[in-house]
C-alpha positions, 0 to 999 in steps of 0.5 A: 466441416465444409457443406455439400454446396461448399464442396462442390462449389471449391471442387468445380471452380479447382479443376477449371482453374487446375484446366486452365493453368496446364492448358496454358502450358507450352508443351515442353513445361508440360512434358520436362521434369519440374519435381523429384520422385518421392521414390528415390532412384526414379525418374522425376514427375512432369506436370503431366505426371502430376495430373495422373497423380491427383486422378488416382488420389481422387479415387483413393479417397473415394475408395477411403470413404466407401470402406469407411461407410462399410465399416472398415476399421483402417479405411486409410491404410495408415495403420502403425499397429500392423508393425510398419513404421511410418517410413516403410508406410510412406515408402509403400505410398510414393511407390505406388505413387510413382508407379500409377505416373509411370503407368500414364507418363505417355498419355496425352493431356486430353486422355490426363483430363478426360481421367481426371474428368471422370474420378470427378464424376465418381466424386460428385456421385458419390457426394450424391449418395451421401448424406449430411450426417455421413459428409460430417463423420469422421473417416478414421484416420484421416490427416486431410481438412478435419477428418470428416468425408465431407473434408476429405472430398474438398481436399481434393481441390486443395490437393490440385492447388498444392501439386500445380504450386509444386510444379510452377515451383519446378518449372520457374526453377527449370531443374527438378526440386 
C-alpha cells in the first residue's frame, strides 16, 4: 500500500508531467483522432478527449472510496452477481466513457486542465480526511494497484501514464489504433 506522502508525491509530479506533454502539443495532435472509441460505431478519442476522460475517472474513484467508507457492498460497480455479464458491464462502461468525452470534445485546453485541476483538489481533500487505516483497507472490488483506497487514489497517476502512451502511440502512428 503506497503512503500518504508517496501518493501525493506521484500524483503531483504525473499531472505536471501529464501538463507538460499536452501543452507540448501542436494544435492539431491536440484535436486529430489518435484512438478508437471502446464503443463501437463512435467517433475516435483526440488527446484532448483523453483529458476529459482521466477527469471524470478521478471523480469516479473519488465517488468508489466515499461509498466504500459508507459501507456500500459494490462500491465499484462491477458486480457480476446482478446478472450482467462482463461484457454488457464493460459495454455500459465505454458507453459512459464515450459520452462524458463527447460532453467536452469542444472544451478548450485550459477549461480540460482547470477540470482536471479541480478532481485533483477533490482528491487531495479527500486524501486529507482519510486516515491511515481507511488509505490501507480494501475498496471491495477494486482491480487497480492493490485494492486499497490509498491505491486506488495513486492509480490515478498511473491512469494518466497509460492514456498519454495510448495517445503518443496514436499520434506517432497518425491514424486511430
Amino acid at each position: 500500500m503506497p503512503t500518504r506522502a508517496e501518493i501525493v508525491d506521484k500524483l503531483s509530479r504525473e499531472r505536471a508531467r501529464l501538463e507538460e506533454r499536452y501543452r507540448a502539443l501542436p494544435t492539431e495532435d491536440l484535436i486529430r483522432p489518435c484512438t478508437e472509441s471502446q464503443t463501437p460505431g463512435e467517433a475516435p478519442w483526440s488527446a484532448k478527449d483523453h483529458i476529459a476522460h482521466l477527469a471524470m475517472i478521478e471523480r469516479a474513484f473519488q465517488g468508489m472510496i466515499r461509498r466504500t467508507l459508507s459501507g456500500e457492498k459494490n462500491p465499484v460497480g462491477l458486480d457480476l452477481k446482478g446478472g450482467s455479464s462482463m461484457a454488457e458491464i464493460m459495454a455500459r462502461v465505454h458507453r459512459g466513457n464515450q459520452d462524458n468525452v463527447e460532453e467536452h470534445r469542444h472544451d478548450d485546453l485550459d477549461t480540460l486542465f482547470a477540470d482536471l485541476d479541480a478532481a485533483r483538489a477533490d482528491t487531495l481533500a479527500l486524501l486529507d480526511e482519510l486516515t491511515d487505516e481507511q488509505l490501507a483497507a480494501p475498496l471491495p472490488g477494486a482491480p487497480w494497484n492493490d485494492g486499497s483506497i490509498g491505491g486506488v487514489l495513486i492509480t490515478n497517476a498511473h491512469h494518466a501514464i497509460q492514456h498519454w502512451q495510448w495517445v503518443e502511440e496514436g499520434l506517432a502512428q497518425g491514424e486511430t489504433t
